[in-house]
PDB file as gemmi writes it, atoms N, CA and C in Angstrom:
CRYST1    1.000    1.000    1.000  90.00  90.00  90.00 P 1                      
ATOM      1  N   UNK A   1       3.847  34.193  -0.334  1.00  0.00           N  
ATOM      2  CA  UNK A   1       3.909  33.774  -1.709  1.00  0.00           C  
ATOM      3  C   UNK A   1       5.038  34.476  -2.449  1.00  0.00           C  
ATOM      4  N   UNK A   2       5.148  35.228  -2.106  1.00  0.00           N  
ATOM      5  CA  UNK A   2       6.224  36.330  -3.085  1.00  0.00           C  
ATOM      6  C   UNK A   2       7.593  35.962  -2.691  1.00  0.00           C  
ATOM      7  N   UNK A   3       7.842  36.065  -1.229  1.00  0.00           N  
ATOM      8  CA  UNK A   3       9.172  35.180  -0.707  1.00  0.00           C  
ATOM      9  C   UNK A   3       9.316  33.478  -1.132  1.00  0.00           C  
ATOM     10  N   UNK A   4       8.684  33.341  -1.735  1.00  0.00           N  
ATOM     11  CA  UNK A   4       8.528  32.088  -2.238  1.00  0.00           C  
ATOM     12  C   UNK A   4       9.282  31.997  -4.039  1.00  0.00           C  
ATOM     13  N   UNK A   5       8.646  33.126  -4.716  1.00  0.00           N  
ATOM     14  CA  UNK A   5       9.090  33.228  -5.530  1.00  0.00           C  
ATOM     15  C   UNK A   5       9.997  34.391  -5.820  1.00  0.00           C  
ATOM     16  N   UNK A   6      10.486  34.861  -4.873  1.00  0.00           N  
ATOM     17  CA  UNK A   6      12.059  35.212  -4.653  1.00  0.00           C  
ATOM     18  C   UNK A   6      13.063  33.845  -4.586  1.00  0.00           C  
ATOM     19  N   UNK A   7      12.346  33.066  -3.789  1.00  0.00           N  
ATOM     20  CA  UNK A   7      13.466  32.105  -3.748  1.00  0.00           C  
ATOM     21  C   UNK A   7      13.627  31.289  -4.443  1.00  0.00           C  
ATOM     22  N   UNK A   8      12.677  31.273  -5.526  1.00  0.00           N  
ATOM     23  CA  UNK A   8      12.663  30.351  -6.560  1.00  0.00           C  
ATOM     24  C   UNK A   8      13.565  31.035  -7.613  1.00  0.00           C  
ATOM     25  N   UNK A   9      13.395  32.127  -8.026  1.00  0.00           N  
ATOM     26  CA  UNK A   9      14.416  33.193  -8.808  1.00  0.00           C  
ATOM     27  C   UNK A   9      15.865  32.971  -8.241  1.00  0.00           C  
ATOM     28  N   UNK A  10      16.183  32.898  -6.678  1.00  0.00           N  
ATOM     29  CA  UNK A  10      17.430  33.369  -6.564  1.00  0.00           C  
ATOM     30  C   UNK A  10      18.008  31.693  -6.893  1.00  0.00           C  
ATOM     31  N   UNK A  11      17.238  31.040  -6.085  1.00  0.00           N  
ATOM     32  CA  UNK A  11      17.805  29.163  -7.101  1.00  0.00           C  
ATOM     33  C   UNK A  11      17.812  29.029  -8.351  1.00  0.00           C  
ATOM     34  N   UNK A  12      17.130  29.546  -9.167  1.00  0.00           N  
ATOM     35  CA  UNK A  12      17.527  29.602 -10.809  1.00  0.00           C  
ATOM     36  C   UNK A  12      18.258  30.268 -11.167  1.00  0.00           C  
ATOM     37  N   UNK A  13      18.619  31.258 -10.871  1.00  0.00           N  
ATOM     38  CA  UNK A  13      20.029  32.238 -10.919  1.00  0.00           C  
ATOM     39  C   UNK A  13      20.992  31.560 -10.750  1.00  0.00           C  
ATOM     40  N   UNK A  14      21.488  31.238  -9.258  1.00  0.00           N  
ATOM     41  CA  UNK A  14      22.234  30.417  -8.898  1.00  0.00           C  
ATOM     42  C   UNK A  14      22.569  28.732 -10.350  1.00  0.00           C  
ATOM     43  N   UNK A  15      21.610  28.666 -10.632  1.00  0.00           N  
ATOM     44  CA  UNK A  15      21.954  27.162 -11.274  1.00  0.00           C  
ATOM     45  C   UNK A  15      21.807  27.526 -12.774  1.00  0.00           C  
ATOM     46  N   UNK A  16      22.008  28.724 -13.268  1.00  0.00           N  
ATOM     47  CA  UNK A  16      22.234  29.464 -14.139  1.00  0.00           C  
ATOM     48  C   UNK A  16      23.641  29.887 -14.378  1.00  0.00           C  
ATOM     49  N   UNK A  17      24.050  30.227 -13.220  1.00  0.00           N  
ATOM     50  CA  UNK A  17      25.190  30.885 -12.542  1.00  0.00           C  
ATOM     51  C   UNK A  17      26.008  29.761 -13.265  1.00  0.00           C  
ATOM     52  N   UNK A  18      25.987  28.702 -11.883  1.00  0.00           N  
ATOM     53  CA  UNK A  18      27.127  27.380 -12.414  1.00  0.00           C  
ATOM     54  C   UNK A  18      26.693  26.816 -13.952  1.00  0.00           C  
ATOM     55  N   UNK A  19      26.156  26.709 -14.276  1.00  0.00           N  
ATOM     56  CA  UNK A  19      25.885  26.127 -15.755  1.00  0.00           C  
ATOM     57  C   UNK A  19      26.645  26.945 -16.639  1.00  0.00           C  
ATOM     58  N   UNK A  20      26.825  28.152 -16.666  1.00  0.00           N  
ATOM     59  CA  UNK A  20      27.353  29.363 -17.589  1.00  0.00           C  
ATOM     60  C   UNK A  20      29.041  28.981 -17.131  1.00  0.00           C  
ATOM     61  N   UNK A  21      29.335  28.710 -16.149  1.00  0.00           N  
ATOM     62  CA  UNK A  21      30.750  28.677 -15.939  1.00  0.00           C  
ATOM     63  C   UNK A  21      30.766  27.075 -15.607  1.00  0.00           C  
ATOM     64  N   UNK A  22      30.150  25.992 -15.684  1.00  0.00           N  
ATOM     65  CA  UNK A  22      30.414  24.921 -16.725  1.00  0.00           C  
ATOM     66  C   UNK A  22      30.875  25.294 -18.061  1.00  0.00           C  
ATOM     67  N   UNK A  23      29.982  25.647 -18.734  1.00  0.00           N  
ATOM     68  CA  UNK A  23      30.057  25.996 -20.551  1.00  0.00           C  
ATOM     69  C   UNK A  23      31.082  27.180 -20.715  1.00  0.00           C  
ATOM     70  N   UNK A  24      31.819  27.630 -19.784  1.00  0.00           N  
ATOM     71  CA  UNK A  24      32.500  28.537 -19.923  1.00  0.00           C  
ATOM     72  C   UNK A  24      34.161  28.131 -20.060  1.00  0.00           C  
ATOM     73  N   UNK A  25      33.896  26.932 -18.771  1.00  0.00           N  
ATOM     74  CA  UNK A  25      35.021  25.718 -18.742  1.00  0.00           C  
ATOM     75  C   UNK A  25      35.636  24.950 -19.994  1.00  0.00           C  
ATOM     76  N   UNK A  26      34.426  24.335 -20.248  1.00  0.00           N  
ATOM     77  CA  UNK A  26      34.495  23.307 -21.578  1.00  0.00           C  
ATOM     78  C   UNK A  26      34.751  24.815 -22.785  1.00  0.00           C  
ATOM     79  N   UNK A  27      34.657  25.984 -22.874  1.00  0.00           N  
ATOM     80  CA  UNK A  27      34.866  26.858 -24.244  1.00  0.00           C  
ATOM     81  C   UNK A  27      35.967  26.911 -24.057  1.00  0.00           C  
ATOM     82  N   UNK A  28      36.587  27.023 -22.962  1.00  0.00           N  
ATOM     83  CA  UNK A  28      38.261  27.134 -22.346  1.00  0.00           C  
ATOM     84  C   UNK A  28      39.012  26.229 -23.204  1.00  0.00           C  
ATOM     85  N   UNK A  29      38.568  24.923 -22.535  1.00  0.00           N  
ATOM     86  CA  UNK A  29      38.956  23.722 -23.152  1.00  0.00           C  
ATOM     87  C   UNK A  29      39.524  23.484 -24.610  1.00  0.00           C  
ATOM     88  N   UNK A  30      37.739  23.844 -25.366  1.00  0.00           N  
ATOM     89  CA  UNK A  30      37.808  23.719 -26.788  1.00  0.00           C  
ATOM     90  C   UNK A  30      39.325  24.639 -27.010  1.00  0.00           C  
ATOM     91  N   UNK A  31      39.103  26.090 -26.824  1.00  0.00           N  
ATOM     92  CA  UNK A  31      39.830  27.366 -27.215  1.00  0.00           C  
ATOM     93  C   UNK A  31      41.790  26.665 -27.208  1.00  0.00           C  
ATOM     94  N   UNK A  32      41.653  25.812 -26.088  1.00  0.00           N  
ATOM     95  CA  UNK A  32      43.403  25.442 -25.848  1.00  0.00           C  
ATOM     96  C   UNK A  32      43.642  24.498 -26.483  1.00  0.00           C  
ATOM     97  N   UNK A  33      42.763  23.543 -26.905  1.00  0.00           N  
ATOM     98  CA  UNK A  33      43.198  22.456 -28.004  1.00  0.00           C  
ATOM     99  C   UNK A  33      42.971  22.858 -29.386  1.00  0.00           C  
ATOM    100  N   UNK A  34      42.636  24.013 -29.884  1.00  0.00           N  
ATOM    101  CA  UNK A  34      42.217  24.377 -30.782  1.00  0.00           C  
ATOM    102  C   UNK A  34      43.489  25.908 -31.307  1.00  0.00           C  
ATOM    103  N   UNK A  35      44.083  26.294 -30.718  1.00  0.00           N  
ATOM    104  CA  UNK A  35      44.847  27.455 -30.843  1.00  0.00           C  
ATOM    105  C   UNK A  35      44.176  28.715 -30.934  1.00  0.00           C  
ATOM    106  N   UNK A  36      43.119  28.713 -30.218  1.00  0.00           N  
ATOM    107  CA  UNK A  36      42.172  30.004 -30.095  1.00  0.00           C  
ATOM    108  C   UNK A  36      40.783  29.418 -30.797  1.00  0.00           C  
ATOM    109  N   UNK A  37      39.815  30.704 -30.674  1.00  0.00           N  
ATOM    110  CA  UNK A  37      38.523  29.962 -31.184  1.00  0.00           C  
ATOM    111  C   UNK A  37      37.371  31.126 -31.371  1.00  0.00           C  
ATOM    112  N   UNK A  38      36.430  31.346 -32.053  1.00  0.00           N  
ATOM    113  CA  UNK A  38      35.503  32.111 -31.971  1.00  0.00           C  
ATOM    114  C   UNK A  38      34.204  31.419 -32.472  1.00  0.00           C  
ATOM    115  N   UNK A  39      33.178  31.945 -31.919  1.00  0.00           N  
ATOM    116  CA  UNK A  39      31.707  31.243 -31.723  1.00  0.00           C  
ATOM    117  C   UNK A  39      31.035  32.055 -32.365  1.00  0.00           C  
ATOM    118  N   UNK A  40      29.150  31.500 -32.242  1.00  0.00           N  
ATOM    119  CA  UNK A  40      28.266  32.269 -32.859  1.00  0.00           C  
ATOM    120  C   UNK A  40      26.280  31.696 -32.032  1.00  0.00           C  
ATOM    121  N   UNK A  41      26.394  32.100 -31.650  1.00  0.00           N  
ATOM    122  CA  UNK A  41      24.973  32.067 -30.562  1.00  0.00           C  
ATOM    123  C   UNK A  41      24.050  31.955 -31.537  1.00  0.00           C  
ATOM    124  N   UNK A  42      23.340  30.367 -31.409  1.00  0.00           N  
ATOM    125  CA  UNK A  42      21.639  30.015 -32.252  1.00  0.00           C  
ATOM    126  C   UNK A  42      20.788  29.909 -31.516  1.00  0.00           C  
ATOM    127  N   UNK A  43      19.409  30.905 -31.379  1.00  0.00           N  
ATOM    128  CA  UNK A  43      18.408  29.786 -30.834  1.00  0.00           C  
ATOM    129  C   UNK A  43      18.082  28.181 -31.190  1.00  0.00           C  
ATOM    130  N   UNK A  44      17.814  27.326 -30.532  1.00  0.00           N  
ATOM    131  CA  UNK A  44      17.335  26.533 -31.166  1.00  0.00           C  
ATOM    132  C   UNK A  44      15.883  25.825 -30.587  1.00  0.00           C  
ATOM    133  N   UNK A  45      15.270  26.681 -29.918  1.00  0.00           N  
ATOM    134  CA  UNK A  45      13.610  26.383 -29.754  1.00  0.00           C  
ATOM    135  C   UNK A  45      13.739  25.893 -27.976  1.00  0.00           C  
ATOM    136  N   UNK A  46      12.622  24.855 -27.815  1.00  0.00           N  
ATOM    137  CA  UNK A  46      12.942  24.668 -26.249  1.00  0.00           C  
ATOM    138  C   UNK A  46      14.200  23.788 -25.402  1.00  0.00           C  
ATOM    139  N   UNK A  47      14.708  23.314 -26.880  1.00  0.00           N  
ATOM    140  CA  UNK A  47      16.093  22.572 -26.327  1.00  0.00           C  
ATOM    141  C   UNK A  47      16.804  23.252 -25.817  1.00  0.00           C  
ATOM    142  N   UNK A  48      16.792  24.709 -26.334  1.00  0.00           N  
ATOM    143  CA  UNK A  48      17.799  26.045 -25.585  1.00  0.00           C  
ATOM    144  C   UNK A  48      18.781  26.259 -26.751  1.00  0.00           C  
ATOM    145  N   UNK A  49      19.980  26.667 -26.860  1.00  0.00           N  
ATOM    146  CA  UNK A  49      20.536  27.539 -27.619  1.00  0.00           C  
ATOM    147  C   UNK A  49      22.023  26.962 -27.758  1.00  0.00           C  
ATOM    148  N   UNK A  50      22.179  26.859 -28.765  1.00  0.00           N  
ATOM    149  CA  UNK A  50      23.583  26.105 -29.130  1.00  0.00           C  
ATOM    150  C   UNK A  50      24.748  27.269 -29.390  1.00  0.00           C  
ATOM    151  N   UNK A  51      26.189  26.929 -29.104  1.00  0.00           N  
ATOM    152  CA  UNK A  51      27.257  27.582 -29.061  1.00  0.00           C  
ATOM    153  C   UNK A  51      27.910  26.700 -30.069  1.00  0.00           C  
ATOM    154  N   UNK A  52      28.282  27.427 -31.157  1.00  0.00           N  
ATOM    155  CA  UNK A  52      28.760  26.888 -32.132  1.00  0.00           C  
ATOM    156  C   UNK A  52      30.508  27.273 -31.987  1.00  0.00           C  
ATOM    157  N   UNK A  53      31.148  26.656 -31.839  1.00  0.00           N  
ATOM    158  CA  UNK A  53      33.027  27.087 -31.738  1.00  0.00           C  
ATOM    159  C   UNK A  53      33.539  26.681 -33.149  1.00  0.00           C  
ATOM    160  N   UNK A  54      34.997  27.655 -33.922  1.00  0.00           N  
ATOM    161  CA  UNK A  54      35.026  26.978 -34.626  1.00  0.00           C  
ATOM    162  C   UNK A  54      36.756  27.674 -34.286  1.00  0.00           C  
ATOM    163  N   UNK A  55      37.467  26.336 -34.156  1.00  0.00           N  
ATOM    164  CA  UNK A  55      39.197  27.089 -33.714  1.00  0.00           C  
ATOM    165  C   UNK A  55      39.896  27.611 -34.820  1.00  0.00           C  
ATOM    166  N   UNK A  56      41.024  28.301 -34.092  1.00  0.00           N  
ATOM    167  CA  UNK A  56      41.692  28.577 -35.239  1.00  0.00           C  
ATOM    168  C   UNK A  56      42.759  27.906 -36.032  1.00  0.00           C  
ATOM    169  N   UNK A  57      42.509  26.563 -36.033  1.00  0.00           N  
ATOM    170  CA  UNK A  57      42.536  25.339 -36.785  1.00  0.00           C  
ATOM    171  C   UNK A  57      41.434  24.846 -37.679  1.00  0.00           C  
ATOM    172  N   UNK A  58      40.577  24.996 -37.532  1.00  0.00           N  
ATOM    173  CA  UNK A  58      39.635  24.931 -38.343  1.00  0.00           C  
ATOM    174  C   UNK A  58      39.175  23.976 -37.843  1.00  0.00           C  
ATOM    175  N   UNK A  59      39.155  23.601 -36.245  1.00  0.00           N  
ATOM    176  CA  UNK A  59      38.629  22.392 -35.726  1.00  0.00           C  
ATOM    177  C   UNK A  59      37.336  22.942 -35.515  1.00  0.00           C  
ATOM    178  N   UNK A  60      35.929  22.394 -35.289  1.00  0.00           N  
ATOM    179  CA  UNK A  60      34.948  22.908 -34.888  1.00  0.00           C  
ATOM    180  C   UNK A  60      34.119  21.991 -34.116  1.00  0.00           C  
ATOM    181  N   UNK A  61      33.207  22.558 -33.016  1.00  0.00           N  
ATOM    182  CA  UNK A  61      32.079  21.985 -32.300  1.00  0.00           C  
ATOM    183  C   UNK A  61      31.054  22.563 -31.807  1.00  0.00           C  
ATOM    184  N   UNK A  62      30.320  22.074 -30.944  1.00  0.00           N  
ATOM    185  CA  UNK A  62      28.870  22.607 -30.078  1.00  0.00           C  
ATOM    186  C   UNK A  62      28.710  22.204 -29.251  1.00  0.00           C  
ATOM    187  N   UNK A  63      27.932  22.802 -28.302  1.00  0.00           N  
ATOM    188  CA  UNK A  63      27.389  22.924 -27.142  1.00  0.00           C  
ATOM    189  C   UNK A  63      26.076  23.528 -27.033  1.00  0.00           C  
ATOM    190  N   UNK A  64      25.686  22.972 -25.836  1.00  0.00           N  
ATOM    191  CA  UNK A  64      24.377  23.599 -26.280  1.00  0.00           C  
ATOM    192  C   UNK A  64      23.703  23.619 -24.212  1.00  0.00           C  
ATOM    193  N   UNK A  65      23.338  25.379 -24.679  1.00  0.00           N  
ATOM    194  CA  UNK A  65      22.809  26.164 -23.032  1.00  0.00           C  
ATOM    195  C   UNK A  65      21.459  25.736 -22.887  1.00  0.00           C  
ATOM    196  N   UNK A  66      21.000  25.911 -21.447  1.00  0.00           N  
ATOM    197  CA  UNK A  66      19.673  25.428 -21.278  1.00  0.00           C  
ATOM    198  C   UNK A  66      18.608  26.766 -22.279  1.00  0.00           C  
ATOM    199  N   UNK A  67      19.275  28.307 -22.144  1.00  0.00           N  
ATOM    200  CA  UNK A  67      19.200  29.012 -22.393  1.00  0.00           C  
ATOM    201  C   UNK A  67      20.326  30.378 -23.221  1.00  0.00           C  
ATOM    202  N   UNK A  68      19.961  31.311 -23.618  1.00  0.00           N  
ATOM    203  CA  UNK A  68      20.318  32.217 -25.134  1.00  0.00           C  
ATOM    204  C   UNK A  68      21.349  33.005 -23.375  1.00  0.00           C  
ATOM    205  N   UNK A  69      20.222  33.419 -22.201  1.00  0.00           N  
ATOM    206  CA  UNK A  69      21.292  34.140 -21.340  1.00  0.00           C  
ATOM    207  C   UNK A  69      22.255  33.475 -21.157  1.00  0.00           C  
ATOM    208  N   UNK A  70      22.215  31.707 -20.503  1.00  0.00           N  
ATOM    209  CA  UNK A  70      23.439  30.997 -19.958  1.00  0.00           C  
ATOM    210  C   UNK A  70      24.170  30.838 -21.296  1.00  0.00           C  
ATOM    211  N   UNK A  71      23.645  31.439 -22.435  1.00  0.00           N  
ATOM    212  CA  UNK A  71      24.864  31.020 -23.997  1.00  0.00           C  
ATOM    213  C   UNK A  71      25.898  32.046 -23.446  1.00  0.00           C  
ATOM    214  N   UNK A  72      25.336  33.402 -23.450  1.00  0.00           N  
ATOM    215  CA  UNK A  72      25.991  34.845 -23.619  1.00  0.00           C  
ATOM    216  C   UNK A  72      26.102  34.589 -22.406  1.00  0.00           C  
ATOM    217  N   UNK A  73      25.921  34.703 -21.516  1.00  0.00           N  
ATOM    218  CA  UNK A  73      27.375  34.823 -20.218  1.00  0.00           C  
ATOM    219  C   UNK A  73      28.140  33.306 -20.512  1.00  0.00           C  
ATOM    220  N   UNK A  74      27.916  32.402 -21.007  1.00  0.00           N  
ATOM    221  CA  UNK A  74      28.901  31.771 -20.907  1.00  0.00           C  
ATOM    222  C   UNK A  74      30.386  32.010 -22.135  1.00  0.00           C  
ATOM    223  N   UNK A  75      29.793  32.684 -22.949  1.00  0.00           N  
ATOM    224  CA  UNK A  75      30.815  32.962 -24.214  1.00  0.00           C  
ATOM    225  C   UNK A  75      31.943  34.567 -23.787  1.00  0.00           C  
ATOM    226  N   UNK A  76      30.749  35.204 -22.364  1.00  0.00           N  
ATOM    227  CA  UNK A  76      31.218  36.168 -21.957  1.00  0.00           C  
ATOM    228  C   UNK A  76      32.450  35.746 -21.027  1.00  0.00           C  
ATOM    229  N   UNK A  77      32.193  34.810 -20.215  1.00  0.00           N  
ATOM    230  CA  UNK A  77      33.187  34.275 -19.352  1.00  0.00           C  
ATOM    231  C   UNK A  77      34.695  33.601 -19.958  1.00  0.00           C  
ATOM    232  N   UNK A  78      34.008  33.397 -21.176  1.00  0.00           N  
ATOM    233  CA  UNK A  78      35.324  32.643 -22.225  1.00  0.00           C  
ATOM    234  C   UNK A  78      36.116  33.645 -22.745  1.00  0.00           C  
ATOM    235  N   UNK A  79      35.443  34.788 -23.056  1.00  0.00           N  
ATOM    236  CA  UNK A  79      36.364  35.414 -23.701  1.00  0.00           C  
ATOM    237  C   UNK A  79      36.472  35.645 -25.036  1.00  0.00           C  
ATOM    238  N   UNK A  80      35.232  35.091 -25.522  1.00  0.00           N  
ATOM    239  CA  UNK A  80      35.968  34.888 -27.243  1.00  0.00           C  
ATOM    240  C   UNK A  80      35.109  35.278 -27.465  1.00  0.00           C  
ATOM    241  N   UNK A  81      35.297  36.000 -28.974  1.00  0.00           N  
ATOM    242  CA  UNK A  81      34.970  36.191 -29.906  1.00  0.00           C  
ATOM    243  C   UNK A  81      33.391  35.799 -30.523  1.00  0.00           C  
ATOM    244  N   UNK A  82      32.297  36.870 -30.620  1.00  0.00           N  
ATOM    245  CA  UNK A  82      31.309  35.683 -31.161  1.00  0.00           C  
ATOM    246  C   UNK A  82      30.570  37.250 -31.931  1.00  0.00           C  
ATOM    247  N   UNK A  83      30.213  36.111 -33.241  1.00  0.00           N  
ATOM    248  CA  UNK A  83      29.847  36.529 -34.094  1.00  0.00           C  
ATOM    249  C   UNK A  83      28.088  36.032 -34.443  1.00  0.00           C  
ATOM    250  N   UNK A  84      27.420  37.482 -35.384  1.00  0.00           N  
ATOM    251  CA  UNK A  84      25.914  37.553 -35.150  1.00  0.00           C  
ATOM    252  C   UNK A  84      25.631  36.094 -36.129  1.00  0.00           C  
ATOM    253  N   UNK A  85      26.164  35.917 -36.974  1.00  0.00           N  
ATOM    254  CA  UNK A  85      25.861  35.205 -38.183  1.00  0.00           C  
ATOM    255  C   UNK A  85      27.049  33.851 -38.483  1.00  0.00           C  
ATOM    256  N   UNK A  86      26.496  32.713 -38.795  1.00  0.00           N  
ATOM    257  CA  UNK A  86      27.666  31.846 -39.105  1.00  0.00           C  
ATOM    258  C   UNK A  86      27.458  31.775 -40.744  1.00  0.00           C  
ATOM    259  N   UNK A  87      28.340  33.227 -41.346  1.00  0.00           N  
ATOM    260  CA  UNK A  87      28.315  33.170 -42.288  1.00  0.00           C  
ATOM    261  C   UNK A  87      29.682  33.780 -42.885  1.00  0.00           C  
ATOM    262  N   UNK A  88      29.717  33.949 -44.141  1.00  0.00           N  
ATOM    263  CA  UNK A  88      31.602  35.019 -44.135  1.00  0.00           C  
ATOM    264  C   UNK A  88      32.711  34.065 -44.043  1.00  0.00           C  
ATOM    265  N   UNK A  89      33.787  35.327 -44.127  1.00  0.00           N  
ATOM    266  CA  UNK A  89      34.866  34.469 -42.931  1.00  0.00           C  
ATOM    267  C   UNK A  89      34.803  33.923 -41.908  1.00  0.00           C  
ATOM    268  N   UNK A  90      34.178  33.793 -41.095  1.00  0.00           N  
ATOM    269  CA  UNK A  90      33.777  32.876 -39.413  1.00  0.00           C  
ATOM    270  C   UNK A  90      33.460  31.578 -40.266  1.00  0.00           C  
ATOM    271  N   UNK A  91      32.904  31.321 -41.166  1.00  0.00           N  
ATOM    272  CA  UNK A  91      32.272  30.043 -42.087  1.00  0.00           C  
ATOM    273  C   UNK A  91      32.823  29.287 -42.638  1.00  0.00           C  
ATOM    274  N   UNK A  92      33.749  30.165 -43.043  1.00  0.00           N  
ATOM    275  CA  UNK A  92      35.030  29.488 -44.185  1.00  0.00           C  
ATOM    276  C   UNK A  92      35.911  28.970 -43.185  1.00  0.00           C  
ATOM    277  N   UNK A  93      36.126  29.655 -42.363  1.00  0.00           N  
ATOM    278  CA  UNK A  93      37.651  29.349 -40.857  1.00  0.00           C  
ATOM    279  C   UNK A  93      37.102  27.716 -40.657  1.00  0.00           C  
ATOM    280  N   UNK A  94      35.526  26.964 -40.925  1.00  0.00           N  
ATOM    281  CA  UNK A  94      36.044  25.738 -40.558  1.00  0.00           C  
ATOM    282  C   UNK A  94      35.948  25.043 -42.042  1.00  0.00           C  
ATOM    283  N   UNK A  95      36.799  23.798 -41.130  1.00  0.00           N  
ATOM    284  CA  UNK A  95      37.507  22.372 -41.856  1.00  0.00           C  
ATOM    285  C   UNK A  95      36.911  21.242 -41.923  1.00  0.00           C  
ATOM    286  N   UNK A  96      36.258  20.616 -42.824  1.00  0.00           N  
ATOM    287  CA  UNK A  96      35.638  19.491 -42.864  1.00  0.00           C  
ATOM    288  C   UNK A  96      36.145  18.398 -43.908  1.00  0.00           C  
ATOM    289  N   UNK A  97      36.082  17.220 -42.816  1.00  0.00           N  
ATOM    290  CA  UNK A  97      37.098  15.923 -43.637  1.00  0.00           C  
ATOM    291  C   UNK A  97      36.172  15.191 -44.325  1.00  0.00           C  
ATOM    292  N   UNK A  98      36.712  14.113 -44.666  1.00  0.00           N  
ATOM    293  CA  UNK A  98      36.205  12.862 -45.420  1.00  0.00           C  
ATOM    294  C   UNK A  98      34.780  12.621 -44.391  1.00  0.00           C  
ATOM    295  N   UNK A  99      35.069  12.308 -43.056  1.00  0.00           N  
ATOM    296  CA  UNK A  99      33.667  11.762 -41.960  1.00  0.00           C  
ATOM    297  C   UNK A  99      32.741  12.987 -42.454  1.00  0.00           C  
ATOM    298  N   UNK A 100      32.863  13.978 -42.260  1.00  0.00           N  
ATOM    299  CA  UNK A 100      31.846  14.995 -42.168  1.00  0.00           C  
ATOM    300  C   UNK A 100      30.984  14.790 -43.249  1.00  0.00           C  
ATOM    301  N   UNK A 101      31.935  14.904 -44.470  1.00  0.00           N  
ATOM    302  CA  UNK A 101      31.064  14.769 -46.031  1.00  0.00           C  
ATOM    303  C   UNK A 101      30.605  13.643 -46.426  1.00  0.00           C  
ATOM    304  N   UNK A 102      30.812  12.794 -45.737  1.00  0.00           N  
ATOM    305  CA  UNK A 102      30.139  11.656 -46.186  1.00  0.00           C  
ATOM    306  C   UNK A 102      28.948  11.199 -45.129  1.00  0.00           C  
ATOM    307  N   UNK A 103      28.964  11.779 -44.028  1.00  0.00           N  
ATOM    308  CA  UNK A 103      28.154  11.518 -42.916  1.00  0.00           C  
ATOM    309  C   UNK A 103      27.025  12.781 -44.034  1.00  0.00           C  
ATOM    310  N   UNK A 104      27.040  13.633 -44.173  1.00  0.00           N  
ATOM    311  CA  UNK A 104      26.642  14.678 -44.659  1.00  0.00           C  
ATOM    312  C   UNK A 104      25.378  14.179 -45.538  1.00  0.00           C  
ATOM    313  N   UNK A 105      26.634  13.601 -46.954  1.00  0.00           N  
ATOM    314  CA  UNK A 105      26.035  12.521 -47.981  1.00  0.00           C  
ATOM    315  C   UNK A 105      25.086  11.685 -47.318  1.00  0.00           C  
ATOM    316  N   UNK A 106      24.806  10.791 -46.750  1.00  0.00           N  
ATOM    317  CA  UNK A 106      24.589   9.780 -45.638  1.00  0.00           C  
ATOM    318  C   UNK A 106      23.192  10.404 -45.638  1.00  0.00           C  
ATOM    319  N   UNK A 107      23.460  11.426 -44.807  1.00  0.00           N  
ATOM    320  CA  UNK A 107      21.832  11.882 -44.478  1.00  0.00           C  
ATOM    321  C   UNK A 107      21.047  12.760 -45.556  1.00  0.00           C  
ATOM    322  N   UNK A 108      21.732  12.853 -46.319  1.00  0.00           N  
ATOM    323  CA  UNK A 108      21.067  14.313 -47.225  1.00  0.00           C  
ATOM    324  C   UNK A 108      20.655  13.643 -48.428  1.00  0.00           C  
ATOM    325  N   UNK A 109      21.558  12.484 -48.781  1.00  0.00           N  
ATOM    326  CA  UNK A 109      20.910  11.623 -49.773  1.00  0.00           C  
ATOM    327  C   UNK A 109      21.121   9.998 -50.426  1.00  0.00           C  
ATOM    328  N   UNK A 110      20.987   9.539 -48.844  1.00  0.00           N  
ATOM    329  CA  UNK A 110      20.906   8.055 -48.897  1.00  0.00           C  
ATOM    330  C   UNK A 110      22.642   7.189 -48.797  1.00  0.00           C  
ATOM    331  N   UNK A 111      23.653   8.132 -48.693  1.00  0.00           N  
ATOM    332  CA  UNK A 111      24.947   7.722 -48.621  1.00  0.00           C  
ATOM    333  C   UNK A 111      25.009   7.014 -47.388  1.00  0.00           C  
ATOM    334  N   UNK A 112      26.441   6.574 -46.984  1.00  0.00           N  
ATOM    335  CA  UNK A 112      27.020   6.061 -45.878  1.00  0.00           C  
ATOM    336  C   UNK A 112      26.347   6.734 -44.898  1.00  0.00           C  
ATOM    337  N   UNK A 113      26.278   6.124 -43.782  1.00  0.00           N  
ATOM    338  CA  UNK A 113      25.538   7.231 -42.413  1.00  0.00           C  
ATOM    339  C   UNK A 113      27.393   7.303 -41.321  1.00  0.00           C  
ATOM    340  N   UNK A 114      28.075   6.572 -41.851  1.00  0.00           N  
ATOM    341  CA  UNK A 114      29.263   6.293 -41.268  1.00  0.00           C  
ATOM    342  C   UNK A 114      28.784   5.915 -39.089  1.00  0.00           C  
ATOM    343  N   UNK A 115      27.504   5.572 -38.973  1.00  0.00           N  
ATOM    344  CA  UNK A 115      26.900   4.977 -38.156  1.00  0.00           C  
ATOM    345  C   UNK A 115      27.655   3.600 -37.536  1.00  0.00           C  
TER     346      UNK A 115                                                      
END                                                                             
């Protein structure tokens, strides 16, 4: 039984492993179309834990880990920058257009859904 659940540990590791350097890939990604980039780690319940990027363009996005560990090794593997709070300067660094604010409007109080 116990070698059993050794091997169940070392397969979730493993597919932990590659998932973190998936999401480590795609932060790459974001970071080079973006002219650099820094993040900020959310729980978000059993969906798992979102990686918030925001470049230093003021472009911004998400991703989201099965888990808070595969967030942090994957932000570890990237390299960047991540901050406790998306609040401050990290907050202000992003840029939001016409889609955002009106998608925004849309849902918050009966505006365009731009859908």
């Amino acid at each position: 039984m116990a070698d059993t659940e050794q091997v169940d540990d070392s397969k979730r590791a493993a597919k932990d492993e590659r998932r973190a350097a998936k999401l480590a890939k795609e932060i790459g990604s974001f970071v080079r179309a973006h002219g650099g980039a820094e993040g900020q780690i959310a729980y978000i319940g059993q969906k798992g834990t979102r990686i918030v990027l925001v470049g230093d363009d003021g472009g911004w996005g998400d991703l989201v880990a099965p888990t808070y560990a595969v967030a942090q090794s994957a932000v570890e593997k990237a390299g960047i920058t991540v901050h406790e709070d998306f609040d401050g300067d990290f907050a202000a660094k992003v840029e939001t257009g016409p889609y955002e604010w009106t998608r925004m409007a849309g849902i918050q109080i009966g505006g365009p859904s731009n859908g």
